[in-house]
VOLUMLUM-222193 format. One line per field, with one value per residue (C-alpha): residue number from 1; chain; z, x, y. Coordinates in Angstrom, 2 decimals, decimal comma. Layout:
<atoms>
nr NUM/...;
kette A/...;
w Z/...;
u X/...;
v Y/...;
</atoms>
This chain:
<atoms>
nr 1/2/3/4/5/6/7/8/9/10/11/12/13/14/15/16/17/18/19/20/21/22/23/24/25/26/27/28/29/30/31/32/33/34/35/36/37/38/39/40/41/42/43/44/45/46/47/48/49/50/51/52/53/54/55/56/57/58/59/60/61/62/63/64/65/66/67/68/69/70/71/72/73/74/75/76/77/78/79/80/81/82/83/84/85/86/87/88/89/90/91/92/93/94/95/96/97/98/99/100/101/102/103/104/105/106/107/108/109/110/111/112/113/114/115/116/117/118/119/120/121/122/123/124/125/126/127/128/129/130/131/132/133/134/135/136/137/138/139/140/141/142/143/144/145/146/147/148/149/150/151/152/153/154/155/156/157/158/159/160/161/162/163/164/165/166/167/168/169/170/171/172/173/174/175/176/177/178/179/180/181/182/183/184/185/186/187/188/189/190/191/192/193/194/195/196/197/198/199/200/201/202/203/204/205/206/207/208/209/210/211/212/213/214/215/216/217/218/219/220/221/222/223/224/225/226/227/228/229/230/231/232/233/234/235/236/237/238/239/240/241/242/243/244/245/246/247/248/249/250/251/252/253/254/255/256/257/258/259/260/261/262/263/264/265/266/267/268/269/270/271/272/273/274/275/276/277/278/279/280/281/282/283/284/285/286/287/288/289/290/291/292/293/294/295/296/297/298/299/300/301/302/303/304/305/306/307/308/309/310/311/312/313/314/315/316/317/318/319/320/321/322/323/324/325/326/327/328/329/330/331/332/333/334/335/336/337/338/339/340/341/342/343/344/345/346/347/348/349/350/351/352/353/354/355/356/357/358/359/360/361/362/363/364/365/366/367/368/369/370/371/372/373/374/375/376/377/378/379/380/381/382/383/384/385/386/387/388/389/390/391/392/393/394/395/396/397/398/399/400/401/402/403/404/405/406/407/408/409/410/411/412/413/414/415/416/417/418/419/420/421/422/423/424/425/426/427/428/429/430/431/432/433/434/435/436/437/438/439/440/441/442/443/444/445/446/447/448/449/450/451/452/453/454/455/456/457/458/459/460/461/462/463/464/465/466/467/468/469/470/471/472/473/474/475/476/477/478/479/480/481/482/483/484/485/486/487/488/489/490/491/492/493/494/495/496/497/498/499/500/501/502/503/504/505/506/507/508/509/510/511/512/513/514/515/516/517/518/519/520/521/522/523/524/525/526/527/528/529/530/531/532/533/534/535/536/537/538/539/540/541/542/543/544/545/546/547/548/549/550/551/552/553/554/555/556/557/558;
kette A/A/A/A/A/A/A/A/A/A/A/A/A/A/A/A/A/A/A/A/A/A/A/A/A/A/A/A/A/A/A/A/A/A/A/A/A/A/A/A/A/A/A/A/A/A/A/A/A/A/A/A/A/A/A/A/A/A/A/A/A/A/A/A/A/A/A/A/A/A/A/A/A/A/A/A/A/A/A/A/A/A/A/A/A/A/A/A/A/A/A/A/A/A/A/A/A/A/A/A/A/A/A/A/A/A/A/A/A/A/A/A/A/A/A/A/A/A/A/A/A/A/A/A/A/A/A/A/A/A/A/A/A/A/A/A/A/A/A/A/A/A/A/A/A/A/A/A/A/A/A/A/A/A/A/A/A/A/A/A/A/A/A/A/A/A/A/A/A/A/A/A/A/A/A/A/A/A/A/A/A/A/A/A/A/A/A/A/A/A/A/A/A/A/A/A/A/A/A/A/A/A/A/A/A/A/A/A/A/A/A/A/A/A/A/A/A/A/A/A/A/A/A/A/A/A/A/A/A/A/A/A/A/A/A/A/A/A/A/A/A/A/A/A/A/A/A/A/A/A/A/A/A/A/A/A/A/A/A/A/A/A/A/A/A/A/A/A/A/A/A/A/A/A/A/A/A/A/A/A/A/A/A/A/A/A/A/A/A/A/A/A/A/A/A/A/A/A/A/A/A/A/A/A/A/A/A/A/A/A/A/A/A/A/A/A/A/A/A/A/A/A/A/A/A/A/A/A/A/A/A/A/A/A/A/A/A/A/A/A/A/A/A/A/A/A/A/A/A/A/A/A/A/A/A/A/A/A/A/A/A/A/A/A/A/A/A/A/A/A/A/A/A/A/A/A/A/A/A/A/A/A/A/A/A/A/A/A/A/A/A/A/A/A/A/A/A/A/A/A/A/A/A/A/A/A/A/A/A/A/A/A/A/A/A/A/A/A/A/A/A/A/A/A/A/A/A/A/A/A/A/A/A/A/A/A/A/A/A/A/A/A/A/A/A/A/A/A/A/A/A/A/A/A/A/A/A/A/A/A/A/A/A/A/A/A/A/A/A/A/A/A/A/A/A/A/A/A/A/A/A/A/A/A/A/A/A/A/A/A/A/A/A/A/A/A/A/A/A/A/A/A/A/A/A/A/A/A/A/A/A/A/A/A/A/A/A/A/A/A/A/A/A/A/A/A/A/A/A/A/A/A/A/A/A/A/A/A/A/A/A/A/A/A/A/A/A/A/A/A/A/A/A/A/A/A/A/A;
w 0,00/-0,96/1,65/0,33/0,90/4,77/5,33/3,90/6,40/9,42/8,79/8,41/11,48/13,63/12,50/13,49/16,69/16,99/16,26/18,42/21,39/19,77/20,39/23,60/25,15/23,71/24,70/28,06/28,01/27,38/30,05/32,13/31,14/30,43/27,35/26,00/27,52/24,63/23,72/27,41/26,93/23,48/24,90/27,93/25,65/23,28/25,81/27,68/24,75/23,87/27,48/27,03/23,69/25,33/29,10/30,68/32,34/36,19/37,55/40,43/43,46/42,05/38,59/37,65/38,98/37,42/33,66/34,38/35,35/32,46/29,94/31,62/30,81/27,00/26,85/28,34/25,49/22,72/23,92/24,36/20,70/18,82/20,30/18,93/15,66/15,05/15,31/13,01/9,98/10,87/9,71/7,17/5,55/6,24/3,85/0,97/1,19/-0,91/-3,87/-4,32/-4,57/-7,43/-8,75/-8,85/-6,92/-4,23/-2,59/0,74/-1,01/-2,37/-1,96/1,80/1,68/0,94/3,69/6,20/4,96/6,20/9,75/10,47/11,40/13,26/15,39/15,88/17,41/19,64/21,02/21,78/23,01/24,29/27,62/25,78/22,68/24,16/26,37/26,88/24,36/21,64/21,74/19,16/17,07/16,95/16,32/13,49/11,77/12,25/11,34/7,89/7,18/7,46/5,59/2,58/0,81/0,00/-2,95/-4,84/-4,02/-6,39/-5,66/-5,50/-2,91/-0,54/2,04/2,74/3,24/5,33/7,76/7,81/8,60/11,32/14,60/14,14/14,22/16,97/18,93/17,25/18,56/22,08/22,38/21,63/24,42/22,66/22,22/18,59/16,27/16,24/14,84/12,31/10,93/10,54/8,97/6,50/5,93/5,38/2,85/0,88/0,85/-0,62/-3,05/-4,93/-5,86/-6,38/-3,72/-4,36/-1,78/-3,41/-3,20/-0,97/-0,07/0,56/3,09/4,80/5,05/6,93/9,02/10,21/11,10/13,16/15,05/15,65/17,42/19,37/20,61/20,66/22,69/25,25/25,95/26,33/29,34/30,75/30,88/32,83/35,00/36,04/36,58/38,57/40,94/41,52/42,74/44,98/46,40/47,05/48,61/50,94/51,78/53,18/54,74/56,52/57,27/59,16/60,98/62,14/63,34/65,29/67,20/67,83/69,16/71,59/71,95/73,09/69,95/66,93/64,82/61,27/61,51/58,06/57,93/59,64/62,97/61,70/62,39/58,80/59,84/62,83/65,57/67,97/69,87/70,28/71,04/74,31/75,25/76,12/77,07/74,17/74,14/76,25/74,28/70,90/69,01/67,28/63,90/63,87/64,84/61,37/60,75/64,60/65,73/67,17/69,63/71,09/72,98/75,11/77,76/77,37/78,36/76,66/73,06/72,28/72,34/71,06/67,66/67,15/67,56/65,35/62,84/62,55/59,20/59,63/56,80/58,56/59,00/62,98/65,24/67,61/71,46/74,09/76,80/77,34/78,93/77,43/78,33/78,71/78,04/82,11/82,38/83,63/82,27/81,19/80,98/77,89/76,12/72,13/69,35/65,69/62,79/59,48/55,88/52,37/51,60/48,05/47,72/47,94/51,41/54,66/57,28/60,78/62,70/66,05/68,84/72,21/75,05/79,09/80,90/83,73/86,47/89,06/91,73/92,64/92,65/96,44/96,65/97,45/100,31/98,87/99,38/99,28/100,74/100,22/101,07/102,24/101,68/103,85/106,15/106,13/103,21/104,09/103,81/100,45/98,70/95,66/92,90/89,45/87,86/84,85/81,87/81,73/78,56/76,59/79,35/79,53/82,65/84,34/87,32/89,35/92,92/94,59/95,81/92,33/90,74/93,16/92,47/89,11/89,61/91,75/89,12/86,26/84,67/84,65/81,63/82,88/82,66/82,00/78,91/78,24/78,60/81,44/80,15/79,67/83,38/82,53/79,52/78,30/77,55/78,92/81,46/84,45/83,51/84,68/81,17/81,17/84,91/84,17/80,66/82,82/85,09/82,59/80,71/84,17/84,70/84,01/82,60/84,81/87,30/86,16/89,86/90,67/94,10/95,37/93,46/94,70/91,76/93,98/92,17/89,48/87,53/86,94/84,77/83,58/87,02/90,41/91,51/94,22/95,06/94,03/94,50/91,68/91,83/89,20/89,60/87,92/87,42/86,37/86,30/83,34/82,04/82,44/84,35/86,14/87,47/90,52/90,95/94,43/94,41/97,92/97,38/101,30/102,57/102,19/105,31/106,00/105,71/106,72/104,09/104,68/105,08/107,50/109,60/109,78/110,63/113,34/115,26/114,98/116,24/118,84/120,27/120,09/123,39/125,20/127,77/126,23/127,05/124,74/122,50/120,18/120,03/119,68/116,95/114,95/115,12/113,73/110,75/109,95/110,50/108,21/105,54/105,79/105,44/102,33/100,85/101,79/103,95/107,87/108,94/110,56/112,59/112,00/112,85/110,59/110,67/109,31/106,58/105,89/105,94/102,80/99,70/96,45/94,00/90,43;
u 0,00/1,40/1,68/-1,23/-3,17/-2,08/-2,76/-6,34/-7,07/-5,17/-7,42/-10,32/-9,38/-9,08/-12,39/-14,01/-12,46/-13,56/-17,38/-17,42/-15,91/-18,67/-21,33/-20,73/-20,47/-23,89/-25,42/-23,62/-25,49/-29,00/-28,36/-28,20/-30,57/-28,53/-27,18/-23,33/-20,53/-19,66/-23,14/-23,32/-20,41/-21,58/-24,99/-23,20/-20,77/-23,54/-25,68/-22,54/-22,13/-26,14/-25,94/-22,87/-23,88/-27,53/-27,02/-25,09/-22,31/-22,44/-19,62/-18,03/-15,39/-12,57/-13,04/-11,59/-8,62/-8,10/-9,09/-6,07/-3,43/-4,75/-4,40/-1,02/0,05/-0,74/1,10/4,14/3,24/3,05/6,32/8,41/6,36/7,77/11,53/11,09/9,93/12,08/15,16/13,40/12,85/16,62/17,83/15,70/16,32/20,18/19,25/17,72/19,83/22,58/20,14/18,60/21,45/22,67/18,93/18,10/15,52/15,86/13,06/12,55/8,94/9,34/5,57/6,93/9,77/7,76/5,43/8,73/10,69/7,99/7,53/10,76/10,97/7,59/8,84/12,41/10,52/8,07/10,67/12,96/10,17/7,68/7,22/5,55/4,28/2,52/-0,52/-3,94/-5,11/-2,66/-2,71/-6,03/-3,93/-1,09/-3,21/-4,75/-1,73/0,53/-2,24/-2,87/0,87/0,54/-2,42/-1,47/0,73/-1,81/-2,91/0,05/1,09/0,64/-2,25/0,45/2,09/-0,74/-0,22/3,53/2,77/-0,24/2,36/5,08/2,68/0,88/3,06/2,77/-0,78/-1,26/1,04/-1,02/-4,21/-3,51/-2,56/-5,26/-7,92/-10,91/-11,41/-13,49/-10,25/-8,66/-11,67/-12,33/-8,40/-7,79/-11,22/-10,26/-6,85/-9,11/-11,15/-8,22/-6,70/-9,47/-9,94/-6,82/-8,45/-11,67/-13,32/-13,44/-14,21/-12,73/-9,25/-6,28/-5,86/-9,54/-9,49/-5,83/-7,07/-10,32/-8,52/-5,98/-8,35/-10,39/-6,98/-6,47/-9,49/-9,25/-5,62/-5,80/-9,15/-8,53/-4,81/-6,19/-9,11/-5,95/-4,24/-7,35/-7,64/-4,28/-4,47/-7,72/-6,20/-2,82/-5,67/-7,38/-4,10/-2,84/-6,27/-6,47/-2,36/-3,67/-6,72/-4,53/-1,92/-4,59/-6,45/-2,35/-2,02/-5,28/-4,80/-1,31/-2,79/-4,85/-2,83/0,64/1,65/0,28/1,10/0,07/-0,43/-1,17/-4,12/-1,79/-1,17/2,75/4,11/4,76/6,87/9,08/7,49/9,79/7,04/5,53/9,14/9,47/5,73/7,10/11,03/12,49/15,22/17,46/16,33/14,57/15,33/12,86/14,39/14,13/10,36/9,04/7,82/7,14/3,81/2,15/0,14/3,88/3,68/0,54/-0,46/-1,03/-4,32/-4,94/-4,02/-7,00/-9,35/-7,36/-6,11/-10,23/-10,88/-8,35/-8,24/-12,49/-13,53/-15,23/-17,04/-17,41/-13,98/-15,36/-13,20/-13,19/-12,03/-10,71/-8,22/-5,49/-2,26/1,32/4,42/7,41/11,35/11,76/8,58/5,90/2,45/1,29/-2,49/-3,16/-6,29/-6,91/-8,41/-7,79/-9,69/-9,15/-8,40/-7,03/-3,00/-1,98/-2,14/-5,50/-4,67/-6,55/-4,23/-5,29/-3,92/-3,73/-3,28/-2,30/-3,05/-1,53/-4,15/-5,06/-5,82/-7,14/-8,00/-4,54/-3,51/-3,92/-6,02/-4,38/-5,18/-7,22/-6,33/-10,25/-13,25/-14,23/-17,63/-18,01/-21,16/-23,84/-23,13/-25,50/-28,30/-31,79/-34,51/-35,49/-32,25/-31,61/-30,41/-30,03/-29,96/-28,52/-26,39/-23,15/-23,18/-25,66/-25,51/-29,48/-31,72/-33,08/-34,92/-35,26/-35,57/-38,25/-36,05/-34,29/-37,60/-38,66/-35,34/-35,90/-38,98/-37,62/-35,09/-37,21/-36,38/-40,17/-38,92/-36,14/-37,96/-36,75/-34,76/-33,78/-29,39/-27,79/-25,77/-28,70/-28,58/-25,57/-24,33/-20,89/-19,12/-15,64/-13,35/-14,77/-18,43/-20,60/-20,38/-16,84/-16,24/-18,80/-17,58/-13,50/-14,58/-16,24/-12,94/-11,62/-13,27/-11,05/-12,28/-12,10/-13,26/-16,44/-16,98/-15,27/-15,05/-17,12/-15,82/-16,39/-17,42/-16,89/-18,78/-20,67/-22,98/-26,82/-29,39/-26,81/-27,43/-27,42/-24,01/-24,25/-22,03/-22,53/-21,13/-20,87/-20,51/-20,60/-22,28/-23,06/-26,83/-26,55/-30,37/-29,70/-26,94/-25,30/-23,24/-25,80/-24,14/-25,73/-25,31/-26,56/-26,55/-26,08/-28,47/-28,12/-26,22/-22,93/-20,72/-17,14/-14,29/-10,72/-8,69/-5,43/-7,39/-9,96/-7,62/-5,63/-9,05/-10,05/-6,14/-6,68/-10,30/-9,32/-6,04/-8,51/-10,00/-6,92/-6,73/-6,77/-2,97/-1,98/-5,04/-3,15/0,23/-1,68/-3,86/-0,85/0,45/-3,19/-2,88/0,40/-0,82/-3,66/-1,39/0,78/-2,11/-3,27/0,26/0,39/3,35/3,98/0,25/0,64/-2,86/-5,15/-5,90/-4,21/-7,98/-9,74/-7,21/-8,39/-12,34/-11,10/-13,09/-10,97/-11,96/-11,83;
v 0,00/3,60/6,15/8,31/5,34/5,17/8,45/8,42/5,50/7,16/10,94/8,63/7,10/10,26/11,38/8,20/9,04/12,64/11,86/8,89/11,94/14,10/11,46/10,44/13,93/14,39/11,36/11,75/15,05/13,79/11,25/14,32/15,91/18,98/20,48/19,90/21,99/23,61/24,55/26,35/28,38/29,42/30,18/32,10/34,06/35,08/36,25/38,13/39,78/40,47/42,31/44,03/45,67/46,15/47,08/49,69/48,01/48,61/49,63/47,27/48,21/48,01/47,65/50,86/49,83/46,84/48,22/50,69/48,04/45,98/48,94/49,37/45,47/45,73/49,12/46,85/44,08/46,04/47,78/44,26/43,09/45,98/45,25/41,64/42,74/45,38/42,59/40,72/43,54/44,82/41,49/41,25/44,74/43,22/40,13/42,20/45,29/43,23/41,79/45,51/47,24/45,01/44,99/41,63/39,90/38,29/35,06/36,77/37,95/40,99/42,30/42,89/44,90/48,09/47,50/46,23/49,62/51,77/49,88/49,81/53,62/53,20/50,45/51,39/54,94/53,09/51,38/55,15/56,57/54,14/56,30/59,10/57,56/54,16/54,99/54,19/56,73/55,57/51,92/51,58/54,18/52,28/48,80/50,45/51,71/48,29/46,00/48,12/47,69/44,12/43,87/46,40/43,26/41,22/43,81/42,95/39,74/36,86/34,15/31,24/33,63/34,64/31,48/32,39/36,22/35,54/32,74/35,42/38,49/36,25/36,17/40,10/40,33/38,10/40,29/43,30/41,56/41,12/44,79/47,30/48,39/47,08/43,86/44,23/46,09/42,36/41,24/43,58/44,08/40,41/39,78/42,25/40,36/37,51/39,36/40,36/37,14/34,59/38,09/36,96/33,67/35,23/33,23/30,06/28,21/25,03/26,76/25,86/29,37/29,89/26,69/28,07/31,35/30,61/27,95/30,94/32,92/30,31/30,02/33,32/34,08/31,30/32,31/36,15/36,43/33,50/35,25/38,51/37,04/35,42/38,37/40,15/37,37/37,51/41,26/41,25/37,94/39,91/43,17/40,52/38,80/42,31/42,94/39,77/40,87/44,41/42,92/40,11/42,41/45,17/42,27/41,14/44,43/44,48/41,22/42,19/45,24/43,58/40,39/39,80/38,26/36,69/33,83/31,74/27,89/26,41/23,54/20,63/23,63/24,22/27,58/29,08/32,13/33,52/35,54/37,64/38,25/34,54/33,64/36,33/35,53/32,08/33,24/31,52/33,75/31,36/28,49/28,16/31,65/33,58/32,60/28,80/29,14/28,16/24,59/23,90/21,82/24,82/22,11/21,05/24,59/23,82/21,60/18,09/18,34/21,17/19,78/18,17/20,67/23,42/20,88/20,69/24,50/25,53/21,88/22,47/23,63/27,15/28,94/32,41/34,41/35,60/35,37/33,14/32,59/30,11/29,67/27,17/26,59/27,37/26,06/28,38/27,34/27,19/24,57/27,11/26,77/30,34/30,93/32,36/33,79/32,82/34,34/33,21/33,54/31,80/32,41/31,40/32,08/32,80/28,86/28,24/26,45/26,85/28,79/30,32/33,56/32,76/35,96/35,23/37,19/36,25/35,91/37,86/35,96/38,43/36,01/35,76/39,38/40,93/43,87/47,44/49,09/51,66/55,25/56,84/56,70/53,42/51,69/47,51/45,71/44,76/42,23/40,01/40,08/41,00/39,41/40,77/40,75/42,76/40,39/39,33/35,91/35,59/32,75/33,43/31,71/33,87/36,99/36,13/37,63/34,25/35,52/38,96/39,52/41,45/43,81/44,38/45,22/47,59/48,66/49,71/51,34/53,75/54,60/54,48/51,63/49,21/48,34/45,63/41,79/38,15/37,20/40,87/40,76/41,40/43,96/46,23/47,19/49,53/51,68/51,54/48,72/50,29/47,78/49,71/49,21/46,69/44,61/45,45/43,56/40,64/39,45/39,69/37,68/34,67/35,00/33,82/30,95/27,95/24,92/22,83/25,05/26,69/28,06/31,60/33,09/36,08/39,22/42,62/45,34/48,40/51,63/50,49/52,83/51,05/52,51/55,53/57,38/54,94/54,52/50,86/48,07/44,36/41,24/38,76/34,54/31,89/28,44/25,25/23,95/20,64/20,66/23,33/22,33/25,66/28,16/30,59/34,32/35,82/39,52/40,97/44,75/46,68/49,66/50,74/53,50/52,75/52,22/52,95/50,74/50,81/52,88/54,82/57,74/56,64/55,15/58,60/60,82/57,92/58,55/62,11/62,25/59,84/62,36/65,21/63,80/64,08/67,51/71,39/71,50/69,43/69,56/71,56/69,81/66,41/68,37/69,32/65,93/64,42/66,62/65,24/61,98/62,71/64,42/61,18/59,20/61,05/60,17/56,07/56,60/55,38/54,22/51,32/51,29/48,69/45,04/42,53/40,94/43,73/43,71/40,02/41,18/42,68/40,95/40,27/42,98/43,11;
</atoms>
């Protein structure tokens, strides 16, 4: 068998192999009940483009940004394009200087040089002055003029010629067509090639060049247009990785703010950078140094017991970005467990790979910090609660009134406030939301509660303004109701007159009233020496008065 026989069979082959593809994506497509792929991107891009010549495009944040940055990458493209080509007709004009000198011809086809003598200038200038002369207002310009210089050969060349002139002239205008601002010049200049080139045989559509010239252009559109979406795609993804940088860079800088350092784990809890500041939150300093921190289990820092639940908070799969919260236990380089407070909130890196930021915060354990002997007029609480106590129920969970005392309610009614039920929050009692409110003191003190101890001691909140106007005193303790299931916070306000307690100060006006009894002959030495005691008293300096025991009546403030 001859070779043109082979071939026939091996084209007829490959066909039988593209309609059987053909067939089975459409009968895989009926199956579905859905129509072809191909058919629902042609569908899609015709009716993008209905809309888009219809409708008035509405502009979207950040668009114009974008358009500018992508005007500014095809000024860059056509710039590089025209120092390629300009090579390229330099040698050229090298090859056929020799031939035309001596007037002969030469088989470089001649129906070019005319049109390659007057783009050479044009080129070699773009590429001089490319700053001024390339811009978003000159690129369709520019488009318009190299494209006709590539297409003016075709009205002199010879029919047998037409395919060669067409191959050399096309790496040009696919350059040419990824480089002007709208899209619809490439599609216009090289259909006009076309036109001129199946003119020369007069179209015939059984012609070789008629069949190679519509086959060239059916490549060219499907190379120019898909390379120019890429090249928007790529500029609009570098705007949105820049954007997620900034965002993720502002929320570092507002944990860090609030938190004593902050870290990024990737999705298997590795450390994927250094932190100085993780490294002197734990005193690695002596031991592990703030540069080798990268690629450490993150987990390997906290207690043993602690592990588990902190590898499913932060290993758990969350579709919101909030922020969340939780305490734990870190170990230090000296073998001290730090209590720390944790808030991380997740996101995507440039690889498409689920990372968390993790801030850390020491927590501030205020149970164990002795109270200072206070240097005011200070106020205790009642002794001993009456018989209708003033106090508040409430979750500590969802900060949800539970119950209200008699005394509470009759409470608000004196100060205007009828409107305080059941189920309203608890933080509606005060305004602000400052660390010396009454939110402010009650969401500290659930942040202290430990997990394995869900029950706090009495705390004293010394001062606290309810209803915008009342200023009382209340106590606050946590419990556990298994009946409910929850952790229930009583609050008992003192709304009686307030009594005085042993301060610096009272302590000095009790000595002094106390020496003013002595007899008038001294009344005024022992007088003088009050003051000073007083005055010294004021300061914090040499009062040593007082019962160790009354120091101990002392409740643990927060």
């Amino acid at each position: 068998m001859e070779l043109e026989g082979v071939e026939a069979l091996c084209i007829v082959f490959l066909q039988g192999i593209t309609a059987a593809t053909l067939c089975a994506a459409f009968l895989q497509s009926l199956w579905r009940g859905q129509l072809p792929d191909i058919v629902v991107q042609m569908q899609y891009g015709l009716c993008s483009l209905r809309d888009r010549w219809t409708q008035k495009p509405k502009p979207k944040p950040g668009n114009a940004r974008v358009e500018a940055k992508f005007v500014d990458t095809l000024c860059k493209l056509l710039t590089n394009g025209c120092r390629v080509v300009v090579v390229a007709l330099f040698l050229r004009l090298l090859a056929i200087q020799g031939p035309l000198l001596k007037r002969q011809n030469h088989q470089l086809q001649p129906s070019l040089d005319v049109s390659n003598i007057i783009s050479y200038p044009i080129v070699l200038f773009l590429v001089i002055f490319h700053h001024r002369a390339i811009s978003c207002r000159t690129l369709d310009i520019w488009y318009v003029l190299l494209q006709t210089l590539c297409v003016i050969p075709l009205l002199w060349t010879a029919p047998a010629d037409v395919t060669s002139v067409s191959l050399i002239t096309l790496l040009p205008r696919v350059m040419l067509g990824l480089c002007p601002k709208r899209g619809w010049l490439p599609v216009i200049g090289n259909v006009v090639h076309w036109i001129l080139a199946v003119k020369q045989v007069e179209f015939r559509l059984q012609s070789d060049v008629f069949l190679a010239q519509s086959a060239e252009l059916v490549l060219l559109f499907s190379g120019v247009f898909p390379l120019r979406h890429a090249l928007y795609e790529n500029v609009r993804m570098s705007f949105e990785l820049s954007t997620r940088t900034i965002e993720l860079s502002a929320v570092s800088g507002l944990l860090l703010g609030y938190c004593d350092a902050v870290v990024e784990v990737d999705s298997s809890l590795k450390l994927t950078d250094d932190s100085r500041q993780f490294s002197t939150l734990l005193l690695h300093g002596h031991g592990i140094s703030a540069g080798s921190l990268a690629g450490y289990d993150f987990l390997s820092f906290f207690h043993v017991d602690d592990r588990e639940h902190i590898s499913m908070s932060l290993g758990a799969k969350h579709e919101s970005t909030q922020a969340l919260a939780l305490n734990a236990r870190m170990q230090d380089c000296l073998g001290n467990f730090v209590k720390v407070e944790i808030l991380f909130t997740s996101f995507q890196n440039a690889d498409g790979q689920e990372c968390r930021l993790v801030g850390m915060r020491e927590f501030q354990d205020f149970n164990s910090v002795a109270v200072p002997l206070p240097m005011g007029p200070a106020h205790s609480p009642a002794a001993s609660p009456s018989e209708d106590a003033c106090s508040v129920a409430f979750d500590a969970t969802s900060f949800d009134i539970l119950s209200l005392s008699a005394g509470f309610q009759k409470l608000c009614l004196e100060n205007g406030a009828d409107d305080i039920s059941e189920g309203m929050s608890i933080f509606d009692l005060s305004t602000g939301n400052d660390p010396a409110s009454l939110a402010g003191y009650i969401q500290t003190a659930v942040n202290s509660l430990e997990p394995d101890k869900l029950e706090g001691d009495l705390l004293l909140i010394r001062d606290v303004v309810l209803f915008g106007t009342t200023k009382v005193q209340a106590t606050l303790q946590f419990q556990t109701d298994k009946m409910l299931d929850a952790i229930i916070g009583n609050l008992c306000i003192d709304a009686t007159p307030p009594t005085m307690t042993l301060t610096a100060t009272n302590l000095a006006k009790l000595n002094g009233h106390r020496q003013r009894r002595g007899s008038n002959r001294s009344r005024s030495s022992k007088s003088s020496r009050s003051s000073r005691r007083r005055r010294s008293g004021e300061t914090g300096e040499h009062v040593r008065q007082g019962s160790i025991f009354d120091l101990r009546k002392q409740v643990m403030a927060l």
